[in-house]
mmJSON file of the N, C-alpha and C atoms, coordinates in Angstrom:
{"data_MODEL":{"atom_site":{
"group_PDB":["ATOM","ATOM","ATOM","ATOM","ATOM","ATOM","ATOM","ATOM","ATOM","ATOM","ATOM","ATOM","ATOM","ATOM","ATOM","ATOM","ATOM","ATOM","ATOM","ATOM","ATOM","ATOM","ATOM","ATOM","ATOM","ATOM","ATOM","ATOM","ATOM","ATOM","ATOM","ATOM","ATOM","ATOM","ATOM","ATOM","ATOM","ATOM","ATOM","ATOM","ATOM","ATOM","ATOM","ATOM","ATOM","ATOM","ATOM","ATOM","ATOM","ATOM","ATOM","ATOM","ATOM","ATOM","ATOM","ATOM","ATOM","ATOM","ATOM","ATOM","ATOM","ATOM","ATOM","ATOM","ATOM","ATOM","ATOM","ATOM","ATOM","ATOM","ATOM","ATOM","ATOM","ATOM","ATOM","ATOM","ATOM","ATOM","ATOM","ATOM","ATOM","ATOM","ATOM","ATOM","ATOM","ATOM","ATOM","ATOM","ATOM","ATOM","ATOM","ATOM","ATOM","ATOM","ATOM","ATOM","ATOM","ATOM","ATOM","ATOM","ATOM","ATOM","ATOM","ATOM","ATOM","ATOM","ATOM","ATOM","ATOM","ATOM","ATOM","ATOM","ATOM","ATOM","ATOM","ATOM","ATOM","ATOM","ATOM","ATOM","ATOM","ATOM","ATOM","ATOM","ATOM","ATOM","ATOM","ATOM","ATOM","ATOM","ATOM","ATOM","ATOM","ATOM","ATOM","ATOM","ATOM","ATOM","ATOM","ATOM","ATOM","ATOM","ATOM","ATOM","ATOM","ATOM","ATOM","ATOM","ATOM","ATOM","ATOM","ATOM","ATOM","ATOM","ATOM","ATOM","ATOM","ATOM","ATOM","ATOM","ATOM","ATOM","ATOM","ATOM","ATOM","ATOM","ATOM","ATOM","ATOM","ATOM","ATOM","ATOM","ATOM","ATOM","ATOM","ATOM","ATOM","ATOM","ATOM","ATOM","ATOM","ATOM","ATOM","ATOM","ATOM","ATOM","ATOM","ATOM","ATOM","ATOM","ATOM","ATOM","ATOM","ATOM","ATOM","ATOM","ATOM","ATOM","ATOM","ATOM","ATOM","ATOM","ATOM","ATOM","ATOM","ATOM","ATOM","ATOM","ATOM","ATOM","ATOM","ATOM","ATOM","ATOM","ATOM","ATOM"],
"id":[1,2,3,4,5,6,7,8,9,10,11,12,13,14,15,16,17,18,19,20,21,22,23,24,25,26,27,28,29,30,31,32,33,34,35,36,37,38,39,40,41,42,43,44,45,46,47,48,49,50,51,52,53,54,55,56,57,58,59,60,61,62,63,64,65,66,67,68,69,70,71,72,73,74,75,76,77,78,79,80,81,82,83,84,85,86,87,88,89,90,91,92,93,94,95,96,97,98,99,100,101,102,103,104,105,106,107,108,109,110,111,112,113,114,115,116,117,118,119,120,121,122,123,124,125,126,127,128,129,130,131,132,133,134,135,136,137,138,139,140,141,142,143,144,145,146,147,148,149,150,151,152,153,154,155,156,157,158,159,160,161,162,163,164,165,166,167,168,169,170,171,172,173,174,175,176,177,178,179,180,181,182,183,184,185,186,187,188,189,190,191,192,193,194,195,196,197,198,199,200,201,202,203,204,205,206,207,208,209,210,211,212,213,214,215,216],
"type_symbol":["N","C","C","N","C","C","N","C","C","N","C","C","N","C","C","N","C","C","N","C","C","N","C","C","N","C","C","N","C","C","N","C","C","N","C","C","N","C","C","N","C","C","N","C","C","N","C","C","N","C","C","N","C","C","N","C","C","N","C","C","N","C","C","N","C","C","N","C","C","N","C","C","N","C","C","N","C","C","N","C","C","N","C","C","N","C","C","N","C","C","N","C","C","N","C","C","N","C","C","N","C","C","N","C","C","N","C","C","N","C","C","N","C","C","N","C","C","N","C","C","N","C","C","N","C","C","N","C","C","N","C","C","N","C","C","N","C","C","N","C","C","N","C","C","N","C","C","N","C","C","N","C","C","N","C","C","N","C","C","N","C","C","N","C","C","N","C","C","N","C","C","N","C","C","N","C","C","N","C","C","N","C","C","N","C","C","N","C","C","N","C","C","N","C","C","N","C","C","N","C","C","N","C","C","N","C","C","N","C","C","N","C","C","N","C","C"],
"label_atom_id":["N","CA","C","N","CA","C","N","CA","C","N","CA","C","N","CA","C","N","CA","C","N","CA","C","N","CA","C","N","CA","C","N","CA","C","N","CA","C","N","CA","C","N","CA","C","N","CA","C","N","CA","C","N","CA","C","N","CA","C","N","CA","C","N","CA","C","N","CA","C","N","CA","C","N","CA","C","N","CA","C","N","CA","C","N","CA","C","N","CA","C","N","CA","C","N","CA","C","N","CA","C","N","CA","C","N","CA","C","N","CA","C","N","CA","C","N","CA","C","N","CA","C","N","CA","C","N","CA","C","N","CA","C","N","CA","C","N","CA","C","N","CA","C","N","CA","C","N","CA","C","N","CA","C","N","CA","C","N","CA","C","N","CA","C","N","CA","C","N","CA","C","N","CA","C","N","CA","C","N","CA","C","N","CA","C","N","CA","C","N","CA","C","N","CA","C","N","CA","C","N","CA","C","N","CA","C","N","CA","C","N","CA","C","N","CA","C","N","CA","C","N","CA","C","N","CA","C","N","CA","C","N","CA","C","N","CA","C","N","CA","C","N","CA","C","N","CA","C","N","CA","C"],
"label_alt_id":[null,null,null,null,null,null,null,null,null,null,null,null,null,null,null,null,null,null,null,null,null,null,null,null,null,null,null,null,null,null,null,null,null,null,null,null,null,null,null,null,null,null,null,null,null,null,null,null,null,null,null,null,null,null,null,null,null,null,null,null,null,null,null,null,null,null,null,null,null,null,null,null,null,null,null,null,null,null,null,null,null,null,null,null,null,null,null,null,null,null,null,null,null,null,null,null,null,null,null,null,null,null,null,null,null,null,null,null,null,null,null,null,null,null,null,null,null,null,null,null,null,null,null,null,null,null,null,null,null,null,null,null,null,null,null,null,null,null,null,null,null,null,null,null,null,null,null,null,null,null,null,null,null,null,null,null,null,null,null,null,null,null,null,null,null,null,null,null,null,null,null,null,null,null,null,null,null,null,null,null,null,null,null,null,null,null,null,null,null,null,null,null,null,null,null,null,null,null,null,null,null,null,null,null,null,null,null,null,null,null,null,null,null,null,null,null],
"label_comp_id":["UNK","UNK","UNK","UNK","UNK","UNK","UNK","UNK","UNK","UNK","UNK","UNK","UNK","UNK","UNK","UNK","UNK","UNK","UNK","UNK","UNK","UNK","UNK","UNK","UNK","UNK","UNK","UNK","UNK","UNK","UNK","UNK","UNK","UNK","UNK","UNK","UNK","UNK","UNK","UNK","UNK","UNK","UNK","UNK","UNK","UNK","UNK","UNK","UNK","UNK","UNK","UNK","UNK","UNK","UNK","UNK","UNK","UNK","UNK","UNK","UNK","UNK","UNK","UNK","UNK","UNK","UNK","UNK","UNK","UNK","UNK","UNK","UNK","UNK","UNK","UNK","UNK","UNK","UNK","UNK","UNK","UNK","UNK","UNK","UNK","UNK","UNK","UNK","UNK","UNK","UNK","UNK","UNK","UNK","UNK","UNK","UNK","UNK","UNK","UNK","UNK","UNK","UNK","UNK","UNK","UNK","UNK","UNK","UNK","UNK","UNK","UNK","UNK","UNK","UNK","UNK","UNK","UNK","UNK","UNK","UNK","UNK","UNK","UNK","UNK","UNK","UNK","UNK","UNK","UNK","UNK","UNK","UNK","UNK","UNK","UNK","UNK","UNK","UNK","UNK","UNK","UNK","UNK","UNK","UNK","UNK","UNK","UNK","UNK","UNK","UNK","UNK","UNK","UNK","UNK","UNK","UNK","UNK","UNK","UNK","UNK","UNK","UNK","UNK","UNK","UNK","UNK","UNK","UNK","UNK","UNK","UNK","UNK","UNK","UNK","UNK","UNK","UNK","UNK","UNK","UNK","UNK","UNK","UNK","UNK","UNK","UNK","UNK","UNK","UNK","UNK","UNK","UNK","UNK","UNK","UNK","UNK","UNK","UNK","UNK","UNK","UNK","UNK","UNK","UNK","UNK","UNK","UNK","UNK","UNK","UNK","UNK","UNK","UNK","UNK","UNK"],
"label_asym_id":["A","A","A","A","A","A","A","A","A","A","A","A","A","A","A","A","A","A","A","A","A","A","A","A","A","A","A","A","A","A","A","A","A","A","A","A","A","A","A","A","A","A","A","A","A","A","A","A","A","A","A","A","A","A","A","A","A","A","A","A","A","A","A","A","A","A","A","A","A","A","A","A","A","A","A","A","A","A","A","A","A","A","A","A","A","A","A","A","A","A","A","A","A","A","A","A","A","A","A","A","A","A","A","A","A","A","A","A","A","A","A","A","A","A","A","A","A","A","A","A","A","A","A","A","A","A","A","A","A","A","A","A","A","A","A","A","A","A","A","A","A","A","A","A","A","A","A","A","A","A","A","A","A","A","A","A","A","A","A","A","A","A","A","A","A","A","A","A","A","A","A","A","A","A","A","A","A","A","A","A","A","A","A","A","A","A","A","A","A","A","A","A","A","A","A","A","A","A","A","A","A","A","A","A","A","A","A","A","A","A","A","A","A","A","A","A"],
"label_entity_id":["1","1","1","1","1","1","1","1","1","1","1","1","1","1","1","1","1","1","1","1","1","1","1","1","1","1","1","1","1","1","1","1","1","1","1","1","1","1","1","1","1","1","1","1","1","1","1","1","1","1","1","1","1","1","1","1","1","1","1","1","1","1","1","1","1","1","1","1","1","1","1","1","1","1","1","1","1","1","1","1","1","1","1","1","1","1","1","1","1","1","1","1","1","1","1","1","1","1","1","1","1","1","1","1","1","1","1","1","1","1","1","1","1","1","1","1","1","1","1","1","1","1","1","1","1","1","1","1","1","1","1","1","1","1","1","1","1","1","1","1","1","1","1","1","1","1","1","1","1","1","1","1","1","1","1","1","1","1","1","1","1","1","1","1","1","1","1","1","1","1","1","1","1","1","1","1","1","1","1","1","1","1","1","1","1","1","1","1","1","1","1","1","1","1","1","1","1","1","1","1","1","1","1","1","1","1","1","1","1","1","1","1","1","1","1","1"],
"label_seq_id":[1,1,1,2,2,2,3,3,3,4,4,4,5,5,5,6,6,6,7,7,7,8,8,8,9,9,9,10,10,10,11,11,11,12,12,12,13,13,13,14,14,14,15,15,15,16,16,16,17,17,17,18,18,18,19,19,19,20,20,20,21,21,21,22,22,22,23,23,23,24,24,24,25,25,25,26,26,26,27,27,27,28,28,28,29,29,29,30,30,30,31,31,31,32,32,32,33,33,33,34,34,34,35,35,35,36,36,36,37,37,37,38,38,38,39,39,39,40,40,40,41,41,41,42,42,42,43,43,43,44,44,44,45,45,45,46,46,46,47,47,47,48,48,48,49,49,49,50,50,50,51,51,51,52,52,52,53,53,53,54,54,54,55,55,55,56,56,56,57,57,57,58,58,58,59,59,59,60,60,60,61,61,61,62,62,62,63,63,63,64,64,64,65,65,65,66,66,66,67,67,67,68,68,68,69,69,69,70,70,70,71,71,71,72,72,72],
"pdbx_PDB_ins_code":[null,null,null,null,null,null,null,null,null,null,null,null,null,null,null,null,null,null,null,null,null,null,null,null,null,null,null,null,null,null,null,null,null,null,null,null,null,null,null,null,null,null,null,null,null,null,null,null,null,null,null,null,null,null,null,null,null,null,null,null,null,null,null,null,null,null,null,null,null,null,null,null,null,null,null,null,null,null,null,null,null,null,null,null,null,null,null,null,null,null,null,null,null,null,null,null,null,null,null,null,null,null,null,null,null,null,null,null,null,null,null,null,null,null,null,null,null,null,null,null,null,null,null,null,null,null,null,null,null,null,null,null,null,null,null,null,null,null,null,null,null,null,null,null,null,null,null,null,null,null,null,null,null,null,null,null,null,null,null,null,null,null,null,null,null,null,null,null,null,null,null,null,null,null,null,null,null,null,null,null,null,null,null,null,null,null,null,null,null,null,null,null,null,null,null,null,null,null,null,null,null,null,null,null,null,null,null,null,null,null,null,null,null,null,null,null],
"Cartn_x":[91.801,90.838,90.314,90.099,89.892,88.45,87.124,86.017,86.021,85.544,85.057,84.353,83.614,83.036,82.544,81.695,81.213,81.289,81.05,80.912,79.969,78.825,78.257,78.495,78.971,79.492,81.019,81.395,82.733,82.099,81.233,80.518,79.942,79.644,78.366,79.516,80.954,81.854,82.628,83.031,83.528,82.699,81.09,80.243,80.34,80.104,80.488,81.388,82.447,83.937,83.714,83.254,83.347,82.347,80.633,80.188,81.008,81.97,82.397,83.072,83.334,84.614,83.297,81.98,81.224,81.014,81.481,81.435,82.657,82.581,83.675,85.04,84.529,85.513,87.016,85.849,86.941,87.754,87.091,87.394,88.44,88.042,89.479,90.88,90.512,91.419,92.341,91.903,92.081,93.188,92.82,93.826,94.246,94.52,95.319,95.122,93.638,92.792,92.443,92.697,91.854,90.05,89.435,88.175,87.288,87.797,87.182,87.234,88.072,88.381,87.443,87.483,86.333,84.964,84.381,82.886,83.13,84.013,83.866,83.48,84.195,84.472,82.702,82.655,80.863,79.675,80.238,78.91,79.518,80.494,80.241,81.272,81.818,82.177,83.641,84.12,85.329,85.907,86.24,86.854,86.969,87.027,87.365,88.968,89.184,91.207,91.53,92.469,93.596,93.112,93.759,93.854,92.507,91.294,90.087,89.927,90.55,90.019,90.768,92.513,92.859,92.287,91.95,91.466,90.154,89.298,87.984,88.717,89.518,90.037,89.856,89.881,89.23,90.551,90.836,91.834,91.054,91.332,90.73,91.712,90.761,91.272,90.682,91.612,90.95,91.189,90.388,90.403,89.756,90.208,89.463,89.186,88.437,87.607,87.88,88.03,88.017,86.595,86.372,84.751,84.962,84.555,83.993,83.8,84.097,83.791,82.395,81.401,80.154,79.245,80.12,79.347,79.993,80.516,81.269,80.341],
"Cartn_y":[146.075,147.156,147.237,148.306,148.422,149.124,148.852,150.012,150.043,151.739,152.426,151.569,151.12,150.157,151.245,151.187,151.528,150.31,151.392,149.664,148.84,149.339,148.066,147.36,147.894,146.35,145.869,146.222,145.924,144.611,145.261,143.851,142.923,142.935,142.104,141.129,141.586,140.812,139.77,140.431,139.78,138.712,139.033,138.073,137.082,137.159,136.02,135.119,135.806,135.302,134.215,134.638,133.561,132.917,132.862,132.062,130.81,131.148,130.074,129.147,129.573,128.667,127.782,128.209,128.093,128.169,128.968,129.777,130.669,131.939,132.61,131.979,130.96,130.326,129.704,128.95,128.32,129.147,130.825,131.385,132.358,132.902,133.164,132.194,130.549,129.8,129.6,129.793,129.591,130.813,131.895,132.804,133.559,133.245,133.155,134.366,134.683,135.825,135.134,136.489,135.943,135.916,134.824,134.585,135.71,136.414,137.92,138.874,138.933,140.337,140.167,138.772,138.602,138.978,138.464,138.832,139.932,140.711,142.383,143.15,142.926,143.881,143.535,142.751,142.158,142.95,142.663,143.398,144.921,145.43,146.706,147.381,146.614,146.966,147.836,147.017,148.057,147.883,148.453,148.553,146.819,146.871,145.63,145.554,144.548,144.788,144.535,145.051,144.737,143.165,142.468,141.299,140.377,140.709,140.406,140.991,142.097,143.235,141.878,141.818,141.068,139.742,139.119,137.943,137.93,139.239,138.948,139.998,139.903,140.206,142.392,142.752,144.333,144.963,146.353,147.223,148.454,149.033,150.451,151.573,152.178,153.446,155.189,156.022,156.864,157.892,159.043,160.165,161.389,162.53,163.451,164.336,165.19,166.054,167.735,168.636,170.12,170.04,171.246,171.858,173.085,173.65,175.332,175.802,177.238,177.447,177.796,178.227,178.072,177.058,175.896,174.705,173.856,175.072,174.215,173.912],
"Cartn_z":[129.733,129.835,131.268,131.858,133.123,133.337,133.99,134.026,135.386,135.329,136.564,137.263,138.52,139.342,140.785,140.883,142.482,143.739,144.849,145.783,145.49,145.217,144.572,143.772,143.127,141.847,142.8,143.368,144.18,145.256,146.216,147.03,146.221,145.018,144.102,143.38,142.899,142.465,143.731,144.596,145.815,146.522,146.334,146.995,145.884,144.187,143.395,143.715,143.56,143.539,145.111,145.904,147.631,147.051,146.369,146.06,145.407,144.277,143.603,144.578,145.841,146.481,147.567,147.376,148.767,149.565,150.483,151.608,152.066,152.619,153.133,153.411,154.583,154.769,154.095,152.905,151.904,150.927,150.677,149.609,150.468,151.642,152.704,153.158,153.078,153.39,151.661,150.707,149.436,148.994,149.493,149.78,150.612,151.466,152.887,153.326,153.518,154.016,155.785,156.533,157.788,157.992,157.916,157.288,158.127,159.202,160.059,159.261,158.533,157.548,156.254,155.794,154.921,155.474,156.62,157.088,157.3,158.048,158.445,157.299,156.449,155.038,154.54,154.43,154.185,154.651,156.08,156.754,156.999,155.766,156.131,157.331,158.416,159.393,158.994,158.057,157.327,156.139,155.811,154.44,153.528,152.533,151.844,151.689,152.628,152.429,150.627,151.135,149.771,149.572,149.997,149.698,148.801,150.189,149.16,147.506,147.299,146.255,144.999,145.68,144.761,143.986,145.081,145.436,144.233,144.389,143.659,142.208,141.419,140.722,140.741,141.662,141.784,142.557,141.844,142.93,143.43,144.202,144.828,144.247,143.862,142.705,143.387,143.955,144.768,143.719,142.878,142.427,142.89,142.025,142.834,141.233,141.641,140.36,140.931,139.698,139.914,139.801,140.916,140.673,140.804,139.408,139.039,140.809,140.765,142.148,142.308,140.975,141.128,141.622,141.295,141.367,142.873,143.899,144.963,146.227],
"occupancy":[1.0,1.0,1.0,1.0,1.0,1.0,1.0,1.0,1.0,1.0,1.0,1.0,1.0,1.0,1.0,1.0,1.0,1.0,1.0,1.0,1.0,1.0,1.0,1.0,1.0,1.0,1.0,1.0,1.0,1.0,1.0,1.0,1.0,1.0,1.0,1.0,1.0,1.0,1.0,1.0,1.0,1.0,1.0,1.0,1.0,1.0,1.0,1.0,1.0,1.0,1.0,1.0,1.0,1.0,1.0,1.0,1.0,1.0,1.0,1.0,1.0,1.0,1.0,1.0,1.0,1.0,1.0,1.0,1.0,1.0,1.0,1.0,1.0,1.0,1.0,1.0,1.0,1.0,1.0,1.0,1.0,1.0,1.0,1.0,1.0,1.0,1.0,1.0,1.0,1.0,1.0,1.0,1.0,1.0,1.0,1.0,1.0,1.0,1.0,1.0,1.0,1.0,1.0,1.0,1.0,1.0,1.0,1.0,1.0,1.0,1.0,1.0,1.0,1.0,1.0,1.0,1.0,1.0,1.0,1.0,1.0,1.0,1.0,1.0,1.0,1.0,1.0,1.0,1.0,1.0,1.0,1.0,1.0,1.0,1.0,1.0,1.0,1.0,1.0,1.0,1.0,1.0,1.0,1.0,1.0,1.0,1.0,1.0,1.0,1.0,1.0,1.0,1.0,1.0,1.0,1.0,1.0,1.0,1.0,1.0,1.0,1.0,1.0,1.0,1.0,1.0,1.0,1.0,1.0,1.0,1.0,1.0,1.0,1.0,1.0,1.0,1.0,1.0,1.0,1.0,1.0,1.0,1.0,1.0,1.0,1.0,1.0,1.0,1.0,1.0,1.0,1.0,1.0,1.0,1.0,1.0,1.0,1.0,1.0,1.0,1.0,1.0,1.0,1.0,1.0,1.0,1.0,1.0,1.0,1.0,1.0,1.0,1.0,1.0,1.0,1.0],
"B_iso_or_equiv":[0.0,0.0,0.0,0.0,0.0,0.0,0.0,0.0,0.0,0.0,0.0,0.0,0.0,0.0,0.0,0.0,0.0,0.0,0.0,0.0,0.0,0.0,0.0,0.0,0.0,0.0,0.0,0.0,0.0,0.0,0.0,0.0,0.0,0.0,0.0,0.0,0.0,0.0,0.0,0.0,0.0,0.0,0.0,0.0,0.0,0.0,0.0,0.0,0.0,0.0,0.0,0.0,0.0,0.0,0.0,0.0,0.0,0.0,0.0,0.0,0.0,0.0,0.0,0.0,0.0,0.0,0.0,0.0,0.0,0.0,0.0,0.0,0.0,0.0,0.0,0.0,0.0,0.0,0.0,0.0,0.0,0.0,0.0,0.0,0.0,0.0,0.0,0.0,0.0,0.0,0.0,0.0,0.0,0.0,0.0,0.0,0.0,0.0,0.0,0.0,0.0,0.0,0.0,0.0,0.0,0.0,0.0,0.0,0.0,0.0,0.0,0.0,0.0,0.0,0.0,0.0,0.0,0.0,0.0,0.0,0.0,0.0,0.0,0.0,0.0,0.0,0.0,0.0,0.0,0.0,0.0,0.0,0.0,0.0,0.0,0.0,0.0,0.0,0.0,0.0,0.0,0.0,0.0,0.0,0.0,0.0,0.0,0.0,0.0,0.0,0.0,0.0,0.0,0.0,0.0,0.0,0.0,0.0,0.0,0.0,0.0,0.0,0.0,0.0,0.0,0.0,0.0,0.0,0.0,0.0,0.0,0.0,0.0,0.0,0.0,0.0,0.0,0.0,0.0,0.0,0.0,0.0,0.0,0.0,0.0,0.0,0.0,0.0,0.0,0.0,0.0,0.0,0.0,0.0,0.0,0.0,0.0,0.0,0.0,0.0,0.0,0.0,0.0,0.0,0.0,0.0,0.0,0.0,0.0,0.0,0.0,0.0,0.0,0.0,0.0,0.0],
"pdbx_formal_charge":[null,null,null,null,null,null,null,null,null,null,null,null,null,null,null,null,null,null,null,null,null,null,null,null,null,null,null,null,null,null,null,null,null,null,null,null,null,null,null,null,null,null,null,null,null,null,null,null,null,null,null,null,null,null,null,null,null,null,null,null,null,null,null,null,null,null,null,null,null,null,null,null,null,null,null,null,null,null,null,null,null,null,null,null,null,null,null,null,null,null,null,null,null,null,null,null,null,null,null,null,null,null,null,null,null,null,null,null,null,null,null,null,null,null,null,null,null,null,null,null,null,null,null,null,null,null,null,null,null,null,null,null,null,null,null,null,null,null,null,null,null,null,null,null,null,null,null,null,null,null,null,null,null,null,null,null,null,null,null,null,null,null,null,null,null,null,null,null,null,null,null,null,null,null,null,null,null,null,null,null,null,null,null,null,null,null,null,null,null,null,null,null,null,null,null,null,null,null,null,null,null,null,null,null,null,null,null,null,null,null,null,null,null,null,null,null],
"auth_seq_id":[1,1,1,2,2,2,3,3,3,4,4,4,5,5,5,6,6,6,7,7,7,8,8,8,9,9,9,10,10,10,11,11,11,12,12,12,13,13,13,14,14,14,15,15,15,16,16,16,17,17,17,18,18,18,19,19,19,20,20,20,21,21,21,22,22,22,23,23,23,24,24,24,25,25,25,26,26,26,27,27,27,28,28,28,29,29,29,30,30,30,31,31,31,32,32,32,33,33,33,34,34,34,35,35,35,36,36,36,37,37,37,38,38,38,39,39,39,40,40,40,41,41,41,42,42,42,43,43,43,44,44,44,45,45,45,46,46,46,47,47,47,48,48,48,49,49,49,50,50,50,51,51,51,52,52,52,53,53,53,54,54,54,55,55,55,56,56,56,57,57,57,58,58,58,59,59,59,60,60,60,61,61,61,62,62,62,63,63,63,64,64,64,65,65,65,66,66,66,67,67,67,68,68,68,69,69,69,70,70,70,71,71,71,72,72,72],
"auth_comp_id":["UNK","UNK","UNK","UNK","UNK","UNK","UNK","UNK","UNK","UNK","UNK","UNK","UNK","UNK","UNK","UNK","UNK","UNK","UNK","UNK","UNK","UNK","UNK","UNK","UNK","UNK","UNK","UNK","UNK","UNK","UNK","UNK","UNK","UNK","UNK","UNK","UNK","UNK","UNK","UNK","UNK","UNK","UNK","UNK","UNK","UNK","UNK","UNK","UNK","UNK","UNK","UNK","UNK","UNK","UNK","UNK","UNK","UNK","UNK","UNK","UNK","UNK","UNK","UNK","UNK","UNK","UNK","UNK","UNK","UNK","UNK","UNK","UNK","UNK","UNK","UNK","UNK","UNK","UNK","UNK","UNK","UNK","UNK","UNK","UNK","UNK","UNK","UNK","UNK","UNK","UNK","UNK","UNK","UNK","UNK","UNK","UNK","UNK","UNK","UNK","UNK","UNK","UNK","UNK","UNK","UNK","UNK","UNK","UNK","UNK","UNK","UNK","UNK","UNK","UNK","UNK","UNK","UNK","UNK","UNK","UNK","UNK","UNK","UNK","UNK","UNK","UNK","UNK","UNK","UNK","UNK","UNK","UNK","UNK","UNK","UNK","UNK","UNK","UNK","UNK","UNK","UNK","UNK","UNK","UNK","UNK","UNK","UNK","UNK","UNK","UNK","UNK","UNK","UNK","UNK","UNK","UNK","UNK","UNK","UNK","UNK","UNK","UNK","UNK","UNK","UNK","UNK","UNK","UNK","UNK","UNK","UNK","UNK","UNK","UNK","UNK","UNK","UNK","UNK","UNK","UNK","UNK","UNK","UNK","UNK","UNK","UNK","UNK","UNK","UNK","UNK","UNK","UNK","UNK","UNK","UNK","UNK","UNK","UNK","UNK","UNK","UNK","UNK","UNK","UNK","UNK","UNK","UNK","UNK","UNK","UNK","UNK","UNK","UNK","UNK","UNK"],
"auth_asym_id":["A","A","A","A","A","A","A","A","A","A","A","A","A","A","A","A","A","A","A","A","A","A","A","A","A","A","A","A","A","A","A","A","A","A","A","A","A","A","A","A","A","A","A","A","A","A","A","A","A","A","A","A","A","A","A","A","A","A","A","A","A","A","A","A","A","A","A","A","A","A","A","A","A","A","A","A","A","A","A","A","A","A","A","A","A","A","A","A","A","A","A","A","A","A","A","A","A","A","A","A","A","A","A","A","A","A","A","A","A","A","A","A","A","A","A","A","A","A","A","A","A","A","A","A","A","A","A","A","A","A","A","A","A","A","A","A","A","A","A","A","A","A","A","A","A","A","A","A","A","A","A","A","A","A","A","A","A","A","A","A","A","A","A","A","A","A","A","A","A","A","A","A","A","A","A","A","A","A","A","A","A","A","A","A","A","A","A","A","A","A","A","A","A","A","A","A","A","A","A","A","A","A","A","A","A","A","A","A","A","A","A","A","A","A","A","A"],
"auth_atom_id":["N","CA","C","N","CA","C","N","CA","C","N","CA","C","N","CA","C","N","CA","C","N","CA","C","N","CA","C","N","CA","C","N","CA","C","N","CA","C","N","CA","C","N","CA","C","N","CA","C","N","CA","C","N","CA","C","N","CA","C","N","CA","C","N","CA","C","N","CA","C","N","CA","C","N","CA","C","N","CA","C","N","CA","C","N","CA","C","N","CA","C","N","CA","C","N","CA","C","N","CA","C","N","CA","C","N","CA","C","N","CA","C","N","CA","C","N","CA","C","N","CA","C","N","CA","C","N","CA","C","N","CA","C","N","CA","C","N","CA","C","N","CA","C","N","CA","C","N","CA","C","N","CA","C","N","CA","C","N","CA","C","N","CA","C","N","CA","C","N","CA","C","N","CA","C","N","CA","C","N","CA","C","N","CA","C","N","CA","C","N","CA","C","N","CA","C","N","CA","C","N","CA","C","N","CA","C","N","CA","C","N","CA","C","N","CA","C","N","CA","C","N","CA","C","N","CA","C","N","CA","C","N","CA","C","N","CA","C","N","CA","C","N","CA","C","N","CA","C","N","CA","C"],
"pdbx_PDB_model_num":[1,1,1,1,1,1,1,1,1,1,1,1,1,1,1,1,1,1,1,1,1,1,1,1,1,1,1,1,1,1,1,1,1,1,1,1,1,1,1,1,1,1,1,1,1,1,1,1,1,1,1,1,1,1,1,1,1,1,1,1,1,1,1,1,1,1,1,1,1,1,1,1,1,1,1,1,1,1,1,1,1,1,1,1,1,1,1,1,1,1,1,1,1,1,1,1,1,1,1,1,1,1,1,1,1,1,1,1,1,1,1,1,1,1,1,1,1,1,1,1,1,1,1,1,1,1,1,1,1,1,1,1,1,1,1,1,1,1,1,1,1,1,1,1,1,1,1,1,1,1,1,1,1,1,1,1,1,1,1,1,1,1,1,1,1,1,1,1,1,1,1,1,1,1,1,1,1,1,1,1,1,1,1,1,1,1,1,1,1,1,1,1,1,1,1,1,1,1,1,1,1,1,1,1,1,1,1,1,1,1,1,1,1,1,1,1]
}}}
């Protein structure tokens, strides 16, 4: 079963998931993440790679929606 997730629940699972290992470090060396891409993605600076998403059990899912042209 799969649920919808925002970034917040996306950073709030990923920050768990490195809690369990105890610091960035170990939870980037654990899966052969460069431990920069872990803090970047953190503070925001860019995207959450692939790899972390896997890592904290999460994929990135891009959709798009029709909108009535009233409502554009």
């Amino acid at each position: 079963m799969t649920r919808r997730l925002d970034l917040v629940d996306a950073f709030r699972i990923v920050r768990e998931k490195i809690k369990e290992y105890g610091s960035q470090r170990n939870f980037a060396q654990a899966h052969g993440i460069r431990e920069q891409d872990v803090s970047d993605a953190l503070c925001d600076r860019r995207p959450i790679p692939p790899a972390v998403l896997k890592a904290a059990g999460l994929r990135r899912v891009t959709y798009f929606e029709q909108v009535d042209e009233g409502n554009a």
